[in-house]
Phi, psi and omega in degrees: 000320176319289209272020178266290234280352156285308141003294217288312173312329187299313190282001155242326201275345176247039157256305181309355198259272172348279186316313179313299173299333172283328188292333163290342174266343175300348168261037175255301163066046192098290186203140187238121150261145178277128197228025184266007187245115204267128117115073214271126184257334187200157184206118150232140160323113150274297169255203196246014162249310225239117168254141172287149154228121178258147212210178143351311189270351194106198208243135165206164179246101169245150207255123212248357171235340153285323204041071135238134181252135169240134194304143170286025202109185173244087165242096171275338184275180164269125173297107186276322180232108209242121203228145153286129167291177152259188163305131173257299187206161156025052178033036183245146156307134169214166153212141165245143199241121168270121170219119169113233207227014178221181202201131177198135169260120178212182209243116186317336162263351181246016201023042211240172193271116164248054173141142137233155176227136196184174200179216209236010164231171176268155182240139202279330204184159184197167185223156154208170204241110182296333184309298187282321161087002154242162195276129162225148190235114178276200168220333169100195182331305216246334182256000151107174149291049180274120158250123196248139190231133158206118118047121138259357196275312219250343192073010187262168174208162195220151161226133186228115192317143199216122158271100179216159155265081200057135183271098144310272196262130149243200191171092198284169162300136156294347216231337200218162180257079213238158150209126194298201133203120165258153188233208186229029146241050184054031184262167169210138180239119171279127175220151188292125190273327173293296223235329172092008201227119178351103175281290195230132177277148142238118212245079186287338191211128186278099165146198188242079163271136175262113158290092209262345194258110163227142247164102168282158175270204201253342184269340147102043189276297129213218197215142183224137201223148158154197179263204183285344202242311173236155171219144183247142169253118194247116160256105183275354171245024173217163180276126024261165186265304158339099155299255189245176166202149200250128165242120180327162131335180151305312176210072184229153167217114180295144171229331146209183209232153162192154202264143183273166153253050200264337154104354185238015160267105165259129157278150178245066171312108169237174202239128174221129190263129146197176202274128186254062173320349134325293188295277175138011166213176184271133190273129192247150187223183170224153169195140159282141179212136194231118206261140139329037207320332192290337207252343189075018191238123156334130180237287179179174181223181204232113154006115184302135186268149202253109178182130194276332165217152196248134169236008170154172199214152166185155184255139181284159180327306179262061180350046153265013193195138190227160195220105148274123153297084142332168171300119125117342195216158176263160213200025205300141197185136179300167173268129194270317199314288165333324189256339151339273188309222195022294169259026157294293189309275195333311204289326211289304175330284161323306138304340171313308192279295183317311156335306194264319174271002191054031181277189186268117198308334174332285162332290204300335192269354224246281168350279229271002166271344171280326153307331191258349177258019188234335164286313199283345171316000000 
């Protein structure tokens, strides 16, 4: 009787877990464009109310149940790559924002600057490693296999040749201190994040493929590195390491990527052309699709967006609501695969307990119709 009634709290309490999240998607009402950031170049979830979006204007943080948005630091340019700190110290939220030649962290409840890092390149990519409080920064093409380390505690830096053909992508691990790195001849390189020094070669592709994507997954199981036309799914601790690979359409371009934090969802933003003999020229749209990596299987996609270019995607926390970047607009919209599973779980769960408690049929359909009119919302 103990361990039913313990069940039974377990069965409200991720039931009461469950409404609280639709009733925030229910303010959604499908799809929200966001318009307070003008001309949004990149957007990540902080919590599962508040997104960073960096724009024209800089960095700002909107609050997704006020729509009020507040400025971030003094970033008047467009930020391109905007990475989540995790939690550290004294519960604050940090991020940090790259635009150019400089890297800067800040904290997100105060909008205020704790640290930068820049220098005579532009920086292509970057990681950071939380264990440690420190950034690491590439360079791309033109600059070589160079990696820059910095601090933000001790304030030292380093800078070190990593035998690559350019550092493209880089990617920390989450959980361990590894840091990936691809280069544009299709290698992914593992190097100890402590020490810099060379774990694993990985040899994804034979030819001179550039590598624009390189992405741990969120549990750092695995890593998915590649282009516009293909991206490999890499198991960097079992044989053969290359699971698979997802190949574009004919005339689809993967443009960016993110991990769901079910840790085994990948989202795909492309870009897809086709000739509109009507119109007289090719109509170009953007879309999400969303694959399975462990399984290698289509899971589903999200309604084609009327826009010629995507410029990043990210998942709120309890990976139930994704934020796409436009040509001009933000794109906010529940994960339908997600709230599906969830209430698919709940429900299943729930009959379980009556079953087993006898409860009064009443109840349970009375339960199970706020479930299916609070999913269909």
């Amino acid at each position: 009787m103990k361990y039913k009634q313990l069940f039974f709290t377990m069965i409200c309490l991720s039931v009461t877990t469950l409404f609280n999240a639709m009733n925030n998607l229910s303010n959604l009402k499908g799809t929200e464009e966001i318009t307070l950031v003008k001309d949004p170049w990149c957007a990540k979830y902080i919590t599962n109310n508040s997104i960073v979006i960096s724009g024209a204007n800089g960095c700002a943080l909107v609050n997704t149940k006020t729509k009020e948005a507040n400025n971030i630091g003094d970033v008047y340019n467009y930020a391109r790559n905007v990475i989540l700190v995790p939690l550290l110290q004294n519960n604050a939220e940090r991020i940090i924002v790259s635009y150019n030649k400089i890297a800067t962290i800040y904290n997100t409840q105060t909008g205020l600057e704790e640290g930068s890092i820049g220098g005579k390149k532009t920086i292509r990519s970057l990681a950071y490693d939380s264990n440690s409080n420190t950034i690491f920064l590439s360079y791309g093409e033109k600059e070589g296999g160079v990696i820059t380390k910095y601090n933000f505690s001790t304030k030292d830096k380093t800078e070190t040749s990593i035998d690559c053909q350019c550092c493209q992508s880089i990617s920390m691990h989450p959980k361990k201190q590894i840091l990936c790195i691809a280069d544009r001849c299709a290698n992914i390189f593992l190097y100890k994040s402590d020490t810099l020094k060379e774990i694993k070669k990985i040899i994804v592709e034979d030819g001179n493929s550039i590598f624009d994507f390189c992405q741990y997954s969120s549990d750092g199981s695995r890593i998915v590195a590649g282009n516009s036309k293909k991206l490999f799914i890499i198991n960097p601790d079992i044989v053969p390491l290359v699971d698979s690979c997802l190949q574009a359409k004919k005339h689809e371009y993967y443009q960016r990527i993110a991990f769901h934090p079910n840790n085994s969802t990948l989202a795909i933003l492309s870009s897809i052309g086709s000739y509109k003999p009507s119109l007289g020229y090719v109509y170009v749209e953007q879309i999400v699709r969303y694959w399975d990596i462990k399984t290698q299987k289509f899971i589903d996609e999200e309604s084609a967006l009327d826009s010629e270019y995507g410029y990043d995607l990210s998942f709120s926390p309890n990976g139930l609501e994704i934020i796409i970047v436009l040509e001009g607009k933000c794109i906010r919209m529940p994960v339908s695969f997600a709230i599906k599973e969830k209430y698919i779980y709940i429900s299943f769960l729930l009959h379980q307990i009556a079953k087993q408690e006898n409860l009064i049929k009443d109840i349970v359909h009375y339960c199970s119709n706020i479930l299916l009119k609070t999913f269909t919302l």
